[in-house]
N, C-alpha and C positions, 0 to 999 in steps of 0.2 A: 504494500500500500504506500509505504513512503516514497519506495520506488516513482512509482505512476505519481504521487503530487511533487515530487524533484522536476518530474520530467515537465507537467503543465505548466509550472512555473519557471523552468528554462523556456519555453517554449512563447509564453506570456511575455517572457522578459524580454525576450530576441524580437518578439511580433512590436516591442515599444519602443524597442532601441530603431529597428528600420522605419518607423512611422517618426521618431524625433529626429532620427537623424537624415532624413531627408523631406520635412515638414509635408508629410502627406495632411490632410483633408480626407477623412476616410468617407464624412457626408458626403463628398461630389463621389461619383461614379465613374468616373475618368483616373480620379487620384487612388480610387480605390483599387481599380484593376491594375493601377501601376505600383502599388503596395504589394499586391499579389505576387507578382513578378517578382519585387525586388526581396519579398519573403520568399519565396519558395527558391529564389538564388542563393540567397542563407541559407537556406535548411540542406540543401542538396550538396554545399561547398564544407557543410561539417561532417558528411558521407564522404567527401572526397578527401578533405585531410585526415580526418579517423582510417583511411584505405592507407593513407600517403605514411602518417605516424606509425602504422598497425607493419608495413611490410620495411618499414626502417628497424622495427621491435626484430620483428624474424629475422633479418637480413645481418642482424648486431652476434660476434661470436660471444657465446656465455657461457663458453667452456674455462676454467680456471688456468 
């Protein structure tokens, strides 16, 4: 359970920072479908550095 509310409130968090940090208008419909966009380029570039971090982990020797 704490799992899943970690995650909505990463999630929350990430959906305010791209709405403050490029002063969308989520009431216009125009600003909103360009919120969409610039969220869901977020969400999908933290699948591609978690890939990018994940195959630097395996690729690291951890033998002593």
């Amino acid at each position: 359970m704490k799992v899943v509310i970690f995650l909505v409130v990463f999630l929350l968090a990430g959906a305010f920072m791209v709405i403050s940090n490029n002063n969308f208008h989520i009431g216009n419909s125009a600003e909103f479908n360009s919120f969409m966009k610039s969220y869901y380029g977020w969400f999908f570039k933290i699948f591609e550095n978690t890939k990018t971090v994940t195959g630097a982990v395996i690729n690291m020797n951890w033998l002593p």
